[in-house]
Backbone as a printed PyTorch tensor [residue, N CA C, xyz], in Angstrom:
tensor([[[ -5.1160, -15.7930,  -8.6680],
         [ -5.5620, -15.6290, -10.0290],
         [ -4.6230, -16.3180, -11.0160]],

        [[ -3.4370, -16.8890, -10.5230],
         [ -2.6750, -17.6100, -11.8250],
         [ -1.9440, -16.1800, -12.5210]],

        [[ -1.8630, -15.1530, -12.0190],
         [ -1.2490, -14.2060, -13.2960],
         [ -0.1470, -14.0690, -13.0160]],

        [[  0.8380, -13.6760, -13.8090],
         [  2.3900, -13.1400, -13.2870],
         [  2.3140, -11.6790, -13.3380]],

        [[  3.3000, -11.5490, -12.3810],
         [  3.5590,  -9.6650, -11.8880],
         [  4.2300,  -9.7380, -11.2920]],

        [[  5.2260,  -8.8260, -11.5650],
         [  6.3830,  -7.9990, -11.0900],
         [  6.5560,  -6.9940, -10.2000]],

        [[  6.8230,  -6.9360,  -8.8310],
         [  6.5360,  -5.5630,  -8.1950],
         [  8.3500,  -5.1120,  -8.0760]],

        [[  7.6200,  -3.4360,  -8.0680],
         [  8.9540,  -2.3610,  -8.4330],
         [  9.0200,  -1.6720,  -7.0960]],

        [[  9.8630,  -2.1810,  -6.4030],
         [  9.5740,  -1.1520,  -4.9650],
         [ 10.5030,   0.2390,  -5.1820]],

        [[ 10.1100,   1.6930,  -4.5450],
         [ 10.6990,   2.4970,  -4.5950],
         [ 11.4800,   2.3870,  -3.7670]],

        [[ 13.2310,   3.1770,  -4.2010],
         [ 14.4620,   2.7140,  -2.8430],
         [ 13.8390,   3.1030,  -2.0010]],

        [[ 13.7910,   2.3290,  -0.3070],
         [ 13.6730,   2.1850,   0.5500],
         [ 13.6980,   3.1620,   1.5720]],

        [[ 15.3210,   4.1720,   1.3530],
         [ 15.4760,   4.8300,   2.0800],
         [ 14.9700,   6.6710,   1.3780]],

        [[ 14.6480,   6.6010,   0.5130],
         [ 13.8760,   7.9560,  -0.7730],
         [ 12.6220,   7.6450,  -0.7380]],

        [[ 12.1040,   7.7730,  -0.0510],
         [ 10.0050,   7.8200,  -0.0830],
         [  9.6300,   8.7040,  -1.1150]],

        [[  9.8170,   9.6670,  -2.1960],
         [  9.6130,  10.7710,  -2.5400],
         [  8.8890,  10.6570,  -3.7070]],

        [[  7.9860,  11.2710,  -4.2790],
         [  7.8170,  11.5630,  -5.3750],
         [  9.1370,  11.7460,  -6.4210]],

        [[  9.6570,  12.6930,  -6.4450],
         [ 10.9300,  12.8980,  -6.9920],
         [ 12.3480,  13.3300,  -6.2700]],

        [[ 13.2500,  12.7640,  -6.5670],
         [ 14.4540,  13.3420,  -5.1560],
         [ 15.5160,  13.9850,  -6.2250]],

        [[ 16.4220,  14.8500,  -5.6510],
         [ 17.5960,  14.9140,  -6.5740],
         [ 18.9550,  13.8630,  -6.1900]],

        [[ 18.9690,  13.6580,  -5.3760],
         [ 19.8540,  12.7350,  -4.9210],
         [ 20.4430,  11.4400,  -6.1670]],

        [[ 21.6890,  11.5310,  -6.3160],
         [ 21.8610,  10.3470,  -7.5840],
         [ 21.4060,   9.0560,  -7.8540]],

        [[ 21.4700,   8.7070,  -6.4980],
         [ 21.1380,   7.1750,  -6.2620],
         [ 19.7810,   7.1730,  -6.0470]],

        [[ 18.9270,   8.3090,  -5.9920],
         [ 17.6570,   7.8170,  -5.5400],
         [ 16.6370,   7.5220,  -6.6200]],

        [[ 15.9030,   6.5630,  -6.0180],
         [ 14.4580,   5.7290,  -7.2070],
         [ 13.2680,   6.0710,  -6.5340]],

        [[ 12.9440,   7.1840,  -7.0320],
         [ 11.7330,   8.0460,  -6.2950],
         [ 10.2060,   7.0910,  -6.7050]],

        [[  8.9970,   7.2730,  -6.4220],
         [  8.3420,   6.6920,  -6.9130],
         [  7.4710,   7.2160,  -8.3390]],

        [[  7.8110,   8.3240,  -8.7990],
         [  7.7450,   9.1900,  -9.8660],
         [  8.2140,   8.1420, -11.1720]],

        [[  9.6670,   7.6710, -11.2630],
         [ 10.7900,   7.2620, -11.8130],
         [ 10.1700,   5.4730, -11.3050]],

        [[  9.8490,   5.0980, -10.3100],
         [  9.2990,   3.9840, -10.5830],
         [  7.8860,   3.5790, -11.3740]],

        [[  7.1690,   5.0110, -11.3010],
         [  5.7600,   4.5080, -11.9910],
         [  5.9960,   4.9000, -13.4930]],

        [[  7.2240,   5.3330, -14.3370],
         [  7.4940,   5.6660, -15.7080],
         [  8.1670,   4.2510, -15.7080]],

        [[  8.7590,   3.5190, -14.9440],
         [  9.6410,   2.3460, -15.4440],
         [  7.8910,   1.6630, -15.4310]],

        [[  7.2810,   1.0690, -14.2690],
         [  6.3270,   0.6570, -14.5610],
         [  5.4390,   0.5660, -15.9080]],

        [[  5.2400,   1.9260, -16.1390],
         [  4.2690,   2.3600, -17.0810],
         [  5.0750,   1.6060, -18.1280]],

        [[  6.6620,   1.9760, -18.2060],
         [  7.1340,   1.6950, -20.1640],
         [  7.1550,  -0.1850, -19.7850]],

        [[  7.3880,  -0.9530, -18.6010],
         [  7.9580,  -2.3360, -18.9630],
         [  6.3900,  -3.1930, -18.7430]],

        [[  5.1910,  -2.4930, -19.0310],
         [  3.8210,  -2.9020, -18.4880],
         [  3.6000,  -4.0620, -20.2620]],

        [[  3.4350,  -5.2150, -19.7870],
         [  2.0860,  -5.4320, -20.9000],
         [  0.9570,  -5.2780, -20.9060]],

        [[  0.3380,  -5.0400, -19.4940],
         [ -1.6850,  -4.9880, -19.1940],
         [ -1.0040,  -4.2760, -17.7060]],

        [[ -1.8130,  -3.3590, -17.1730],
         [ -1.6970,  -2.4990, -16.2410],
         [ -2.5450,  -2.9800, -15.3620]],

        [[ -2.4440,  -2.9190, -13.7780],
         [ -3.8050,  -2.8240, -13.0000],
         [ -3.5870,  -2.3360, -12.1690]],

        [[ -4.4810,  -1.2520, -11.7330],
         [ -5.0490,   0.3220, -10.9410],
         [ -5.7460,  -0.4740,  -9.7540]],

        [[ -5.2810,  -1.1830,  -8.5420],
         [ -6.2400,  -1.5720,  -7.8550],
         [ -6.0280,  -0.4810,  -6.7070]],

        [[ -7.3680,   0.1370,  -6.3500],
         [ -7.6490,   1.2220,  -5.5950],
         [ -9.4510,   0.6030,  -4.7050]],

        [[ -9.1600,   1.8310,  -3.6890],
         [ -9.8420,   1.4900,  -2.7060],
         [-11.1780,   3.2470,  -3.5480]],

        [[-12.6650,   2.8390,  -3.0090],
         [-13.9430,   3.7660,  -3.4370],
         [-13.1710,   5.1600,  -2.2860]],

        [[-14.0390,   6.1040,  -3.3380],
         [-14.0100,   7.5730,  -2.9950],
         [-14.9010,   8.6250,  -3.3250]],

        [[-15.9430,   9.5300,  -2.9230],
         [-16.5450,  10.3080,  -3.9780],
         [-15.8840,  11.4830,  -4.5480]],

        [[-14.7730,  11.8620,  -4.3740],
         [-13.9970,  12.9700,  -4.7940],
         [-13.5640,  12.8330,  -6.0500]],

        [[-12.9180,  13.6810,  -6.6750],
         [-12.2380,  13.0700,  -7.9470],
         [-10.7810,  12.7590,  -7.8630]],

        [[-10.6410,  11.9270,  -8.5240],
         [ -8.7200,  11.5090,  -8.5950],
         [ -8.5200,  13.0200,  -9.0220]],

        [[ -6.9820,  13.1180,  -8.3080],
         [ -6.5150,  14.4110,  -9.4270],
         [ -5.5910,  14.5270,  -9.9690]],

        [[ -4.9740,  12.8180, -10.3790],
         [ -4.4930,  12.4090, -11.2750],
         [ -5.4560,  12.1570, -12.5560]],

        [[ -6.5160,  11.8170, -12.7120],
         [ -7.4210,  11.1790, -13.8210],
         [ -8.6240,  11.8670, -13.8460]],

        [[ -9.0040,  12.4900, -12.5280],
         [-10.1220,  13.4470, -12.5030],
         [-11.6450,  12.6360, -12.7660]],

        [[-11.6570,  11.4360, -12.5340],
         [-12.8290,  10.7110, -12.3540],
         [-13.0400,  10.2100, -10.8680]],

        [[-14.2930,  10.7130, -10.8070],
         [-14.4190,  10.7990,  -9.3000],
         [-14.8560,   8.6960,  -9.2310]],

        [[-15.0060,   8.3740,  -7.9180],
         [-15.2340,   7.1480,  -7.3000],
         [-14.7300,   5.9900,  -7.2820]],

        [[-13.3120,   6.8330,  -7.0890],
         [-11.6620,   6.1790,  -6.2650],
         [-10.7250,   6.6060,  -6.0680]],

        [[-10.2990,   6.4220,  -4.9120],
         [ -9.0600,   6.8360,  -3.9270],
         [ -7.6220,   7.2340,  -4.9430]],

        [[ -7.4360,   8.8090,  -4.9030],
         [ -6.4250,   9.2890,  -5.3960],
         [ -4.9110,   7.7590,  -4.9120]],

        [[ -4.4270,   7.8340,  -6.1770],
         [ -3.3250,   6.6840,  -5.8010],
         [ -2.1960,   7.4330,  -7.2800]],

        [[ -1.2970,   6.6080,  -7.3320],
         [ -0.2030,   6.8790,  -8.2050],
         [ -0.4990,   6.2260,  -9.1480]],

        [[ -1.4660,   4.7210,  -9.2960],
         [ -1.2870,   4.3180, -10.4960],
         [ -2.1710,   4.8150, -11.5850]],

        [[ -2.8600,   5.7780, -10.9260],
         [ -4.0400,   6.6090, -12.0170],
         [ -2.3620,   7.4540, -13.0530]],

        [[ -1.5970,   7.7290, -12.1460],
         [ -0.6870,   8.3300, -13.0350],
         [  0.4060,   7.6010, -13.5880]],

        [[  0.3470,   6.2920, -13.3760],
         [  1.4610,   5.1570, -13.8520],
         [  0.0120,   5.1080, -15.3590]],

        [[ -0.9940,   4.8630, -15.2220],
         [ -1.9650,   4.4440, -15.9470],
         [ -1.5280,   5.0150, -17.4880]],

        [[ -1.6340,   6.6920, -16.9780],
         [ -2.3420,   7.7460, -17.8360],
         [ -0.5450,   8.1140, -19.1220]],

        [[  0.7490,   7.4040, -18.3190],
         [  1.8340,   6.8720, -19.1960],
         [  1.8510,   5.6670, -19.7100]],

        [[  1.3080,   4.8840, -19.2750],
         [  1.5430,   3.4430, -19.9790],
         [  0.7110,   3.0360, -21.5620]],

        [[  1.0490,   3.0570, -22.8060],
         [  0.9790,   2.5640, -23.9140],
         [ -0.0160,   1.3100, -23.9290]],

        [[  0.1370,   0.0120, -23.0140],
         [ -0.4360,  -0.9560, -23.0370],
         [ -1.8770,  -0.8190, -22.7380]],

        [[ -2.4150,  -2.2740, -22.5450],
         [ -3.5890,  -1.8130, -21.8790],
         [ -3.8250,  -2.1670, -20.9120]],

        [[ -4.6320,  -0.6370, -20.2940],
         [ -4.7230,  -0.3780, -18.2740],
         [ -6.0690,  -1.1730, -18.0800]],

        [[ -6.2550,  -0.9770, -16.6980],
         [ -7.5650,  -1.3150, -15.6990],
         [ -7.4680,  -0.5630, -14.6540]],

        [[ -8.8210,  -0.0840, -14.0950],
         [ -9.0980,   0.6190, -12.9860],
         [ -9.7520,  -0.0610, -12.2260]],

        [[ -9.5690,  -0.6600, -11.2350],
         [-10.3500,  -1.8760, -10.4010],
         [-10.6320,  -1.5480,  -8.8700]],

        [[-11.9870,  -0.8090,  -8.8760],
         [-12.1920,  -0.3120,  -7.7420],
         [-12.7950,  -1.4650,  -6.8320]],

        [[-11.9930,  -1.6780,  -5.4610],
         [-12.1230,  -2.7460,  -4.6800],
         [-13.7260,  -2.0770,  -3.3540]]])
């Protein structure tokens, strides 16, 4: 597509939503850095009939960026593949 993007990996050895550990970059703490350094967001997710229960709209796969989305200021996309 020609676009630029930045990927934020969570540390490697902390899989977690949130850790207490000092050094750790949970993926909680990566989707708020996401969300604040975003100029245009994109939610690419796989179909679902359930509802997110991050966003609570059903027909796509619960993911994190419904909740990177629902912090980010800029403007998002939900791009169901």
């Amino acid at each position: 597509m020609g676009l630029p993007f930045h990927i934020i990996p969570p540390h490697y050895k902390h899989l977690h939503w949130e850790c207490s550990m000092p050094a750790c970059y949970g993926y909680k703490a990566r989707n708020l850095d996401l969300a604040d350094g975003a100029d245009e967001l994109y939610n690419i997710t796989t179909p679902r009939d359930l509802p997110c229960k991050h966003c609570g709209i059903s027909g796509h796969q619960e993911n994190g960026g419904c909740y990177t989305m629902k912090h980010c200021e800029k403007t998002t996309h939900l791009v169901v593949l």
